[in-house]
C-alpha positions in Angstrom: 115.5 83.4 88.9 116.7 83.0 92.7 118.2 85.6 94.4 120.9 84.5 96.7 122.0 87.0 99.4 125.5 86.7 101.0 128.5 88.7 102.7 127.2 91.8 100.8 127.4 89.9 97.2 124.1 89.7 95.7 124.1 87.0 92.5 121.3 85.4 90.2 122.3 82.4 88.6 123.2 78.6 89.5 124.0 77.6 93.1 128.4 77.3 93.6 129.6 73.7 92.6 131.2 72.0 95.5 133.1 68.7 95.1 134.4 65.9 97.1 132.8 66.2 100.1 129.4 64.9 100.3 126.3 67.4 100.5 123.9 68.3 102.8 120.3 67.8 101.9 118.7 70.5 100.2 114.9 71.5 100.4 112.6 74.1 99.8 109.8 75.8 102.0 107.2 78.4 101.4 106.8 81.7 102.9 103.6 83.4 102.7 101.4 85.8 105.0 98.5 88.8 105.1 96.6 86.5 102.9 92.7 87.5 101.6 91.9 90.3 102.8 89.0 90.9 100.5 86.9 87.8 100.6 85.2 87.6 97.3 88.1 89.1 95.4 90.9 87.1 96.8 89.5 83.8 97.9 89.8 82.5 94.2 93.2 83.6 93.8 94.2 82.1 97.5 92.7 78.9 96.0 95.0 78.9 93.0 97.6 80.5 95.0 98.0 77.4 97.4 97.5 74.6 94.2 100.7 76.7 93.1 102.3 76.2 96.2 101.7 72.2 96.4 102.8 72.0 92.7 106.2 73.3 93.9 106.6 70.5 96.2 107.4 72.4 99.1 109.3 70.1 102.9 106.5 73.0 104.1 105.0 76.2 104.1 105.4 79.0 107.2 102.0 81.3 107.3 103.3 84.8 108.9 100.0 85.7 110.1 97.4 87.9 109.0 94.7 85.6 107.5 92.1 87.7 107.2 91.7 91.5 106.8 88.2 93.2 108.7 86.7 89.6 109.9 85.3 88.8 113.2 87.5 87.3 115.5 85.2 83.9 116.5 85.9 80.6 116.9 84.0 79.6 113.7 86.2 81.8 111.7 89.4 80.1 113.0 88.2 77.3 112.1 87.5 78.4 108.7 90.9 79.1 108.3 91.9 75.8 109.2 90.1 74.2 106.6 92.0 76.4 104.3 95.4 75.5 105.6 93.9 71.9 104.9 93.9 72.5 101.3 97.9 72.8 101.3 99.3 69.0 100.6 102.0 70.0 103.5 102.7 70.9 106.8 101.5 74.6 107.3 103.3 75.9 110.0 101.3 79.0 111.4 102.4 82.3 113.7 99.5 84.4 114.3 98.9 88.0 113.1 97.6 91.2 114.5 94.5 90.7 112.3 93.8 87.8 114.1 93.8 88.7 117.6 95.3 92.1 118.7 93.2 93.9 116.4 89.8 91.9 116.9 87.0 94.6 116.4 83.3 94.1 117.3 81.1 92.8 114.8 78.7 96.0 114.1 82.0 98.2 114.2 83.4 95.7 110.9 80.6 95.7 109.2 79.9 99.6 109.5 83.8 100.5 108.6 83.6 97.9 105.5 80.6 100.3 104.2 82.8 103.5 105.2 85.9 101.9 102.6 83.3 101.0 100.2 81.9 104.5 100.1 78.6 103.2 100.8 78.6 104.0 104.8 75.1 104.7 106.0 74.8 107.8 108.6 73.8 105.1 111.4 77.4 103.6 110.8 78.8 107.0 110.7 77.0 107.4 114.0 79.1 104.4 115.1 82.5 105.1 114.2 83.1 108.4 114.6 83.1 108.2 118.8 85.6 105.7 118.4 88.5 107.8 116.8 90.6 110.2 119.1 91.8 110.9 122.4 88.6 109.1 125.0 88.0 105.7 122.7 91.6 105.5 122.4 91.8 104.9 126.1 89.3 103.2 126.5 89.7 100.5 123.7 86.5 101.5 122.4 84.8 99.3 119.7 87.7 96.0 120.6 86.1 92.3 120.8 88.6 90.8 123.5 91.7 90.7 121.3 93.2 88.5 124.5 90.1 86.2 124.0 90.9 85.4 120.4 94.3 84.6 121.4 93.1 82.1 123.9 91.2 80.6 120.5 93.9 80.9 118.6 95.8 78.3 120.8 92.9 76.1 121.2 92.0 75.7 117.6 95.9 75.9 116.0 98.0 74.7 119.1 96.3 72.0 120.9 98.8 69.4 119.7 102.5 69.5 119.6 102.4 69.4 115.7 101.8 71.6 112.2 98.5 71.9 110.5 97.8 71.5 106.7 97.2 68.6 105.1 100.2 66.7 106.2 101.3 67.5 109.6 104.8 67.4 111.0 105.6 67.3 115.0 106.9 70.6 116.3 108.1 71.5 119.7 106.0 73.8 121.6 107.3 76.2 124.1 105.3 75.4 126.7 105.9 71.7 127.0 109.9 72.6 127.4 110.0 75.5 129.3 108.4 77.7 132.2 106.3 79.2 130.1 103.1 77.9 129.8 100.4 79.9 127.4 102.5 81.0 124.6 102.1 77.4 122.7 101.8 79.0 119.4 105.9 79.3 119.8 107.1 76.4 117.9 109.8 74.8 116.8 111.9 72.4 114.3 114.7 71.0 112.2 115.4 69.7 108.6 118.3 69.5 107.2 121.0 71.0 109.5 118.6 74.3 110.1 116.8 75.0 113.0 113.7 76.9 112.1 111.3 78.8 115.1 108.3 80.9 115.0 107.7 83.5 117.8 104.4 85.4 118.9 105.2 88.9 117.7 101.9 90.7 115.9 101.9 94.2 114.3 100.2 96.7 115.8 102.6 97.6 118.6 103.2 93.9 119.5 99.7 93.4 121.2 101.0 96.1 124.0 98.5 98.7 124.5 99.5 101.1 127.6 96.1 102.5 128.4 94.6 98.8 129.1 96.2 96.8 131.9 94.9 93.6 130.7 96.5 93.8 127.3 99.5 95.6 128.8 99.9 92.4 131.3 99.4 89.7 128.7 102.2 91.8 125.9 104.5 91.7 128.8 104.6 88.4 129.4 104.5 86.8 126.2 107.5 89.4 125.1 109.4 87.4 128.2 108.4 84.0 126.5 109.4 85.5 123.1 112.7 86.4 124.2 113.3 83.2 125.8 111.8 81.1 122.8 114.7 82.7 120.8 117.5 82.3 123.5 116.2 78.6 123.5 116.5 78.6 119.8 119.8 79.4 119.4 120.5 77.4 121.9 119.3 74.3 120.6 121.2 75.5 117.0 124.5 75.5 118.8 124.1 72.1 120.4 122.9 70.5 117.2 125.8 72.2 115.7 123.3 73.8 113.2 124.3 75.3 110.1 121.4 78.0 109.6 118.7 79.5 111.8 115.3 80.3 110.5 112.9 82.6 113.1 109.7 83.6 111.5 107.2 86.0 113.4 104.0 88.6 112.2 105.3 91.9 112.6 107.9 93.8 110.7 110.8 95.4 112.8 112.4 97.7 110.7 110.8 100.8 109.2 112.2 102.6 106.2 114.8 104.9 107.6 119.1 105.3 108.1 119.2 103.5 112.3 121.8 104.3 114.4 124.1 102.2 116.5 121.6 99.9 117.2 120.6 98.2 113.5 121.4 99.6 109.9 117.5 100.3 109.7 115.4 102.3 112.1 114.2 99.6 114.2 110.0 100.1 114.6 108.7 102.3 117.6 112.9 103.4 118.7 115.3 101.6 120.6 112.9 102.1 123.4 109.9 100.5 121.9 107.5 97.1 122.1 110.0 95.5 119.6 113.3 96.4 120.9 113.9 93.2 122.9 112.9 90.7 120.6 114.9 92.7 118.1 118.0 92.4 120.2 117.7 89.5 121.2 117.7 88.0 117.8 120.8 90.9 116.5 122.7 89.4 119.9 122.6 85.8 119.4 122.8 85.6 115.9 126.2 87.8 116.1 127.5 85.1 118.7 126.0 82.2 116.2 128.0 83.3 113.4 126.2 81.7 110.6 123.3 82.3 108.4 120.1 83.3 110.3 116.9 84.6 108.3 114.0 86.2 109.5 110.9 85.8 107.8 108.0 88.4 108.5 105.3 89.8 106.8 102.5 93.2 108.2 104.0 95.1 105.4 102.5 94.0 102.3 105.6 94.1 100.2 108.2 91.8 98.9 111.9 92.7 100.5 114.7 90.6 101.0 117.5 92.5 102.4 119.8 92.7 105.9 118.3 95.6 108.1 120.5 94.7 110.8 123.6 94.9 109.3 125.8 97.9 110.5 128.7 99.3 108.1 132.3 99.3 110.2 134.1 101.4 107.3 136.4 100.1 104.2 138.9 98.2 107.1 136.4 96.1 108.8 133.6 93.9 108.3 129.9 95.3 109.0 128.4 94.1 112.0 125.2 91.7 112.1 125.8 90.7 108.0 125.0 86.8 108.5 120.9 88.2 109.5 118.9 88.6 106.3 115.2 89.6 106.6 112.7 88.1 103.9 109.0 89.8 103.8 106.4 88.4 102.5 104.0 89.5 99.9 100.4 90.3 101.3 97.1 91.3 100.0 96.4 92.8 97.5 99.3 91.1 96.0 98.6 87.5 96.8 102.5 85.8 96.1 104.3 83.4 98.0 108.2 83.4 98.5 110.1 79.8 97.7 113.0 80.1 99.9 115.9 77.3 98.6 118.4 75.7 101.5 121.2 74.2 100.5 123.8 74.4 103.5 126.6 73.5 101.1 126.7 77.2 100.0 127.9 79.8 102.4 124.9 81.7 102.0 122.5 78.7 102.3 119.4 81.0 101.4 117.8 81.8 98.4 114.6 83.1 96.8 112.1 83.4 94.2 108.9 84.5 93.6 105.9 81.6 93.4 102.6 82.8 91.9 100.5 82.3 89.2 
């Protein structure tokens, strides 16, 4: 059954009959992320996963990121991953994960940890890993493969054309062909069907900002200024198409579990003060002044929750602040499920979801 989220009403059944005036088109697109982490385990179940997906007919599917768990971080393995987005019968459209990039490891330092969770790790990989936990490898990035190298790949193997990937492609908008920012072309955009839909560059794993590495610190800082801007332009281009829904899809989750404060109804991930504050209120900010539905898709989390983090209780005489944002997160490995999300912007709540696996 779908779940359709609204106002603080939460109701399973048939979508609300409207009549006279004619409808909007409706559609469906797939949400999906942290795919196959265990190669051998879950690349059969991917497989059946994504015929699934095509036998639901999807407009498209939106990959959150994570597409691999403990892999190195080469070009070949990009590449590999585009020949599986090849094998969906629809435009894939892709925001990269921490996984991907920010997290790249060296190759001996994969291998010897994926002995270590196996329970099989040899003393020369002990040997290896154990200088890179605490205080000195911390600060010295010990045992990363140039996370800010992979992201360079990322955008050369994904991004070199303004369009999706998958086995039908659709044209997207790319940030840097409309704006002043130049290297952040894996921020996209599109429309269909009276929504305006957006994916922004925001990994786990602290967003990519690591303090004790001025390279890393540089390049997080900068694409947080292209973020922020992607989203401004967003809901921009919502308001000016006089758009009836918002869609911004991104890696990381924001909220954690936890009572927030003034800021969101959920504790917002590293504080107020922390590498996802401003993407955070930027999207809170503008979607207040937008008034309508916006949903934000993410995944890093690993479990299915569709629910409205920033929404902020006003007492019995008001209404809560922030109630048209509702979050959806993916499924992720080792539960390998996708998320059919239903628009129909003839109901108020234009939204809703249900489960797809097999």
């Amino acid at each position: 059954m779908a779940l359709r989220l609204w106002g603080g009403v939460l109701a399973v059944g048939a979508a609300l009959a409207l009549g006279g005036a004619a409808r909007a088109e409706r559609f469906d697109f797939v949400a999906i992320g942290d795919t196959a982490y265990n190669p051998s385990v879950d690349y059969p179940v991917y497989e059946a996963l994504i015929a699934r997906i095509n036998k639901a007919r999807p407009a498209f599917t939106i990959h959150v990121g994570d597409t691999w768990g403990a892999l190195p971080c080469t070009e070949a393995q990009h590449r590999s991953i585009l020949d599986w987005f090849a094998k969906y019968d629809h435009p894939v459209v892709y925001t990269p994960g921490d996984n991907e990039w920010a997290d790249c490891r060296k190759a001996d330092v994969l291998e010897a940890y994926s002995r270590y969770v196996a329970k099989k790790a040899t003393p020369a990989d002990l040997a290896l890993l154990t200088p890179l936990r605490g205080l000195d490898a911390g600060m010295t990035s010990a045992g990363y493969d140039d996370p800010i190298g992979s992201l360079a790949l990322i955008r050369k193997v994904f991004f070199a054309k303004p369009q999706s990937v998958g086995g039908k492609t659709m044209t997207l908008v790319r940030q840097p062909d409309v704006s002043t920012f130049k290297d952040t072309a894996e921020n996209t955009r599109w429309e269909k069907g009276g929504v305006v839909f957006a994916t922004i560059s925001v990994p786990g794993s602290g967003n990519g900002f690591l303090i004790q590495n001025e390279a890393r610190a540089a390049e997080a800082i900068a694409r947080n200024r292209a973020n922020v801007d992607w989203i401004k332009a967003t809901f921009a281009e919502a308001k000016a198409v006089k758009a009836k829904a918002v869609v911004i899809s991104l890696q990381a989750s924001l909220f954690v579990d936890g009572h927030g404060d003034e800021f969101s109804g959920k504790e917002l991930r590293g504080g107020n003060e922390g590498p996802y504050y401003f993407v955070a209120l930027a999207i809170r900010d503008l979607a207040e002044q937008f008034g309508k539905p916006v949903l934000v898709v993410n995944g890093d989390f690993h479990d299915f929750l569709v629910d409205r983090p920033f929404m902020i209780s006003q007492g019995e005489a008001k209404a809560p602040r922030y109630a048209n944002i509702t979050r959806l997160q993916v499924y992720g490995a080792p539960e390998l499920k996708a998320v059919k999300v239903g628009v129909d912007t003839d109901t108020p709540w234009v939204f809703s979801f249900e489960p797809l696996y097999n």
